[in-house]
C-alpha positions in Angstrom: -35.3 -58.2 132.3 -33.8 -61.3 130.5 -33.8 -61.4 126.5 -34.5 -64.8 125.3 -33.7 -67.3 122.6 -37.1 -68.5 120.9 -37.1 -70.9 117.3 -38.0 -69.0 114.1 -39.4 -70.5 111.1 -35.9 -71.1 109.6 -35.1 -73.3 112.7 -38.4 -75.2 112.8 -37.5 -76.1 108.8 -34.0 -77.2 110.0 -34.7 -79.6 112.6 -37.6 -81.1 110.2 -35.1 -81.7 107.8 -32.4 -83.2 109.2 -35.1 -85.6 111.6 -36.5 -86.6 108.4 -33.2 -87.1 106.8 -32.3 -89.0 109.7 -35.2 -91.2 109.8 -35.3 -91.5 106.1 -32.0 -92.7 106.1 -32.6 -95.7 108.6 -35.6 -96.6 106.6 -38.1 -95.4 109.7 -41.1 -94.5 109.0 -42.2 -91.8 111.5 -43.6 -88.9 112.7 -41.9 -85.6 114.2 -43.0 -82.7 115.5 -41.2 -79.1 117.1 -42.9 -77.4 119.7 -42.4 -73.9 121.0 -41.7 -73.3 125.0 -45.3 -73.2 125.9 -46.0 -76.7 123.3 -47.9 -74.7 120.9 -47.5 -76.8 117.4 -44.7 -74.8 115.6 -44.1 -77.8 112.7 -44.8 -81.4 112.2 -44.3 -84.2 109.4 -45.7 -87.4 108.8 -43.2 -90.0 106.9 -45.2 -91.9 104.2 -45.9 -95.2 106.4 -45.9 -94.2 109.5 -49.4 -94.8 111.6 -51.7 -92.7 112.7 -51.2 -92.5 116.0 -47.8 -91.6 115.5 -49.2 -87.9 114.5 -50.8 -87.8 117.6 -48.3 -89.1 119.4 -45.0 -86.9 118.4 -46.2 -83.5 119.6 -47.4 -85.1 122.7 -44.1 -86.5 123.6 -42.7 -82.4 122.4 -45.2 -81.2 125.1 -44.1 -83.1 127.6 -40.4 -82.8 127.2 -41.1 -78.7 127.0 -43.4 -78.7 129.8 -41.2 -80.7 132.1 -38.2 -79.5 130.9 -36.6 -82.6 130.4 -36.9 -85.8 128.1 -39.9 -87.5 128.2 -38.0 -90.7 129.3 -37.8 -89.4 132.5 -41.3 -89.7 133.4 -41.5 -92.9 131.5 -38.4 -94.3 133.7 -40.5 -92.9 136.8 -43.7 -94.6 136.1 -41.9 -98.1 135.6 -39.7 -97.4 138.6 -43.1 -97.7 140.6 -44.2 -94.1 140.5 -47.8 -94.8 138.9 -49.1 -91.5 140.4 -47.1 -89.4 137.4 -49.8 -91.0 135.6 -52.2 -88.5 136.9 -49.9 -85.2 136.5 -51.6 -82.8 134.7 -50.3 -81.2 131.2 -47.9 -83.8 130.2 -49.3 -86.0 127.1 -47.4 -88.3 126.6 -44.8 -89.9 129.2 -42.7 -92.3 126.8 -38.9 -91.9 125.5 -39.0 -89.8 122.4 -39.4 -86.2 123.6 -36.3 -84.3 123.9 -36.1 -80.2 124.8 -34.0 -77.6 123.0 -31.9 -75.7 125.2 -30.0 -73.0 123.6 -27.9 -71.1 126.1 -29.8 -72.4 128.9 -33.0 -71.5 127.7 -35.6 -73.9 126.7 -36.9 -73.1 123.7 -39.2 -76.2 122.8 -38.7 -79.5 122.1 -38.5 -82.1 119.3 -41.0 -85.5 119.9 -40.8 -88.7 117.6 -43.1 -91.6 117.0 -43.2 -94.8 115.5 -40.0 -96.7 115.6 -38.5 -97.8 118.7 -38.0 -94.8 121.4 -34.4 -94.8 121.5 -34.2 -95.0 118.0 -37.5 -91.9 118.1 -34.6 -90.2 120.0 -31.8 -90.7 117.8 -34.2 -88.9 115.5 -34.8 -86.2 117.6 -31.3 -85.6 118.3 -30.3 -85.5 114.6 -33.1 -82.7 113.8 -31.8 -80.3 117.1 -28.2 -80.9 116.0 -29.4 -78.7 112.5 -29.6 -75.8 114.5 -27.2 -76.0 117.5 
């Protein structure tokens, strides 16, 4: 049987912080979110200014990075490579750049998704909040 990493409260804080850090200090108003490995919800923020949509956006971007193990900007890439039928695959919410796994020890314990600035800057964000805990 295999013992696994999973993110505790502590690390769901972390990563908040330093995203919102991040983001606050590039003047982005955003939203970010941390999901778990199945995409259950484990912490999200709304920066004052960002949109609403952006709240609905950043955990969908989580759950697909989690679900598909990768970043989000994979299936994006896909899609505008010609693959419209990823468009149909079930489960993943939200194929645009800004979701981005956690893998600690090569075990993915959830992911990071951003919304409202442009996605690689989303991802810059979402890098800089997983960096507070790896």
């Amino acid at each position: 049987m295999k013992t696994k990493h999973t993110l505790e409260t502590a690390d769901v804080k972390a990563i908040l912080a330093a995203a919102e850090a991040e983001a606050l200090a590039n003047g982005w108003a955003v939203s970010i979110a941390v999901v778990d490995d199945g995409g259950h919800l484990l912490g999200q923020l709304r920066l004052d200014g960002a949109s609403a949509s952006t709240a609905h956006m950043a955990p969908a971007k989580a759950v697909t990075s989690i679900l598909g193990r990768r970043e989000s900007k994979v299936y994006e890439d896909l899609i505008l490579n010609g693959r419209v039928s990823m468009l149909t695959a079930p489960a993943l919410q939200a194929m645009l750049e800004g979701g981005v796994p956690i893998v600690v020890n090569g075990d993915f314990v959830g992911a990071v998704g951003v919304s409202g600035v442009k996605s690689e800057q989303d991802v810059q964000i979402a890098r800089a909040g997983i960096a507070a805990i790896l």
